[in-house]
C-alpha positions as CSV (number, residue, x, y, z in Angstrom):
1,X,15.3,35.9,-6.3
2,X,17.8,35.9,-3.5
3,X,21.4,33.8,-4.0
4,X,19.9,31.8,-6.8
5,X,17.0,30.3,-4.5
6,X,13.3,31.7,-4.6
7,X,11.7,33.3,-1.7
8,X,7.9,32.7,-1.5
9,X,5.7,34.8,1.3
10,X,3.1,33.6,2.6
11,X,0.2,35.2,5.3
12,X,0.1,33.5,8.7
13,X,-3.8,32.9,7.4
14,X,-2.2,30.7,4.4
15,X,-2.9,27.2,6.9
16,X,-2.5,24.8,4.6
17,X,1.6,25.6,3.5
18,X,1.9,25.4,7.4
19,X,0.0,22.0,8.1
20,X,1.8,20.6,5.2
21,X,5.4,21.5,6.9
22,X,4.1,20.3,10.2
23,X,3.7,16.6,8.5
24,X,6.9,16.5,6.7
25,X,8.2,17.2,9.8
26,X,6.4,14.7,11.5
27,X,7.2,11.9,9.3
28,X,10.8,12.3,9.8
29,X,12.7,9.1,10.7
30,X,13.4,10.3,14.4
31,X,15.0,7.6,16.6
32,X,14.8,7.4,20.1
33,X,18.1,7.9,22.1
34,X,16.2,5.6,25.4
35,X,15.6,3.2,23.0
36,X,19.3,3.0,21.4
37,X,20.5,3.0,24.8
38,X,18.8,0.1,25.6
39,X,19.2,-2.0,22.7
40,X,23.0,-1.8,22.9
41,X,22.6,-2.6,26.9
42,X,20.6,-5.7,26.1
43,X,22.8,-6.6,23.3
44,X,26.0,-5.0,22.3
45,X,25.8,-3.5,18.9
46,X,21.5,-3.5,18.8
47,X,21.2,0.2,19.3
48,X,23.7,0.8,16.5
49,X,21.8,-1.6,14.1
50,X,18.8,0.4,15.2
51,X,20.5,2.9,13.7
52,X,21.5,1.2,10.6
53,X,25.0,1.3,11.2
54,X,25.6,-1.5,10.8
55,X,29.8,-2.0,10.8
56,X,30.0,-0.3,14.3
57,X,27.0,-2.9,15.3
58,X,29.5,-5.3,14.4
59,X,32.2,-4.0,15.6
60,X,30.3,-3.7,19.1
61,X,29.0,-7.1,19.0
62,X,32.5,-9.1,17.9
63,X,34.6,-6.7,20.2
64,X,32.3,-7.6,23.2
65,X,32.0,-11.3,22.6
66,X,35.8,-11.6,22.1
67,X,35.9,-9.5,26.2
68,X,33.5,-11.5,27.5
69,X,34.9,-14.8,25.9
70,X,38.4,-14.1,27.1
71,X,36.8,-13.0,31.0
72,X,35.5,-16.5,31.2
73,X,37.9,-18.3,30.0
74,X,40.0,-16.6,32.3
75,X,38.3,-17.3,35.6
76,X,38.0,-20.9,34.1
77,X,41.7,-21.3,34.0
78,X,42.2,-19.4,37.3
79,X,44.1,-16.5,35.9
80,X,42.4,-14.6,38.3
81,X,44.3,-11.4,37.6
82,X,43.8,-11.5,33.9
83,X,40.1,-12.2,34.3
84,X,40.0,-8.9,36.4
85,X,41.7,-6.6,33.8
86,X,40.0,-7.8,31.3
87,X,36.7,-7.5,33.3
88,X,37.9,-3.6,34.1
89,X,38.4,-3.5,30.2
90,X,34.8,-4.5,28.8
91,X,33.1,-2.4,31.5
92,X,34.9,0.5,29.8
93,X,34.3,-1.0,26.5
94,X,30.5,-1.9,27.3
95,X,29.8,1.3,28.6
96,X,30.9,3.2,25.7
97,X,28.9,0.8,23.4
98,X,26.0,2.3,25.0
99,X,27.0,5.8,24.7
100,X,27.8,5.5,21.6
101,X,24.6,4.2,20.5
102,X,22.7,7.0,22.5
103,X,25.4,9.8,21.1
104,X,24.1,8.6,17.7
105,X,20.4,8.6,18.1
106,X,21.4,12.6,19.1
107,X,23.5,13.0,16.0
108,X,21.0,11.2,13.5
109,X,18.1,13.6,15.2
110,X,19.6,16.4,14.7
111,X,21.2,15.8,11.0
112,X,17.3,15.3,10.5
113,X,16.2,18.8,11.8
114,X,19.4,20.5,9.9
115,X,18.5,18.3,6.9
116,X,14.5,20.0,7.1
117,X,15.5,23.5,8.5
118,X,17.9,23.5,5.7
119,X,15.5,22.5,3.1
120,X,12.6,25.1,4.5
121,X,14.8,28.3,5.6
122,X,11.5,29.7,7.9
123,X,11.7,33.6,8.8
124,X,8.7,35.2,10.2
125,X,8.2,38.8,9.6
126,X,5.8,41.2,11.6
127,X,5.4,44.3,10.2
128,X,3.2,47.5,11.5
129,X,1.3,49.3,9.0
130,X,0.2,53.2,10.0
131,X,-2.9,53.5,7.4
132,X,-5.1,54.2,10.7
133,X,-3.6,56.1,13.7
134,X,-6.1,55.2,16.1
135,X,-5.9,51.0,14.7
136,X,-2.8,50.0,13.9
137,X,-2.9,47.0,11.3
138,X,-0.2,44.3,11.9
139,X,0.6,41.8,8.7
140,X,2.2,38.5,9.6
141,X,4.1,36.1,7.0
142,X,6.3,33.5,6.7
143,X,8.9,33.4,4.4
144,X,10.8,30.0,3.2
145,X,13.1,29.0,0.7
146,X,13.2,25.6,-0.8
């Protein structure tokens, strides 16, 4: 016992606690940052509902529309000027739609990986045993906590 949490040790040999680590980690819910990206360039506020976030999907989408609205009705009504700033104003606002949809497909990946490491704490210990002096015998193991 160690901190209230059990340690098990395991030989390298032991395949089966391995390969069953290797698919919970494979089945994790990874999203892909490309395809956020994308999404939210196609559609403001896709990549976040890709991400089920779904208020800052929202948010993206209304925020945009009202931009993009205003730009148009703008150059409709010759107020050249204010169809410009606002132009200048949802490029800024666009552009950080998609970042933010990428930034999040990074911060949801990695919660992921601290979320497993956490739950499997993985050491590997290597350790030299001098029974034979002319063969020395190594012992591998894995140690994790859950």
């Amino acid at each position: 016992m160690s901190n209230g949490k059990t340690i098990h040790k395991y030989e390298l040999s032991n395949n089966l606690e391995l390969s069953n680590m290797a698919e919970q980690y494979g089945s994790l819910d990874f999203k892909s940052p490309k395809v956020a990206g994308t999404l939210s360039a196609l559609i403001p506020g896709a990549g976040q509902l890709y991400l089920n976030r779904k208020r800052d999907a929202a948010a993206s989408f209304i925020l945009n529309g009202v931009f993009i609205w205003g730009i148009v009705e703008s150059f409709n009504n010759d107020n050249i000027g204010v169809g410009i700033l606002l132009s200048i104003f949802e490029l800024g606002w666009y552009g950080g739609n998609i970042y933010s949809a990428v930034n999040g497909a990074y911060k949801h990946n990695r919660k992921l990986r601290d979320s497993f490491r956490n739950k499997f704490s993985i050491g590997l210990n290597i350790n030299v045993s001098e029974h034979h002096e002319s063969i020395p015998s190594f012992i591998f193991s894995f140690n994790y906590r859950y």
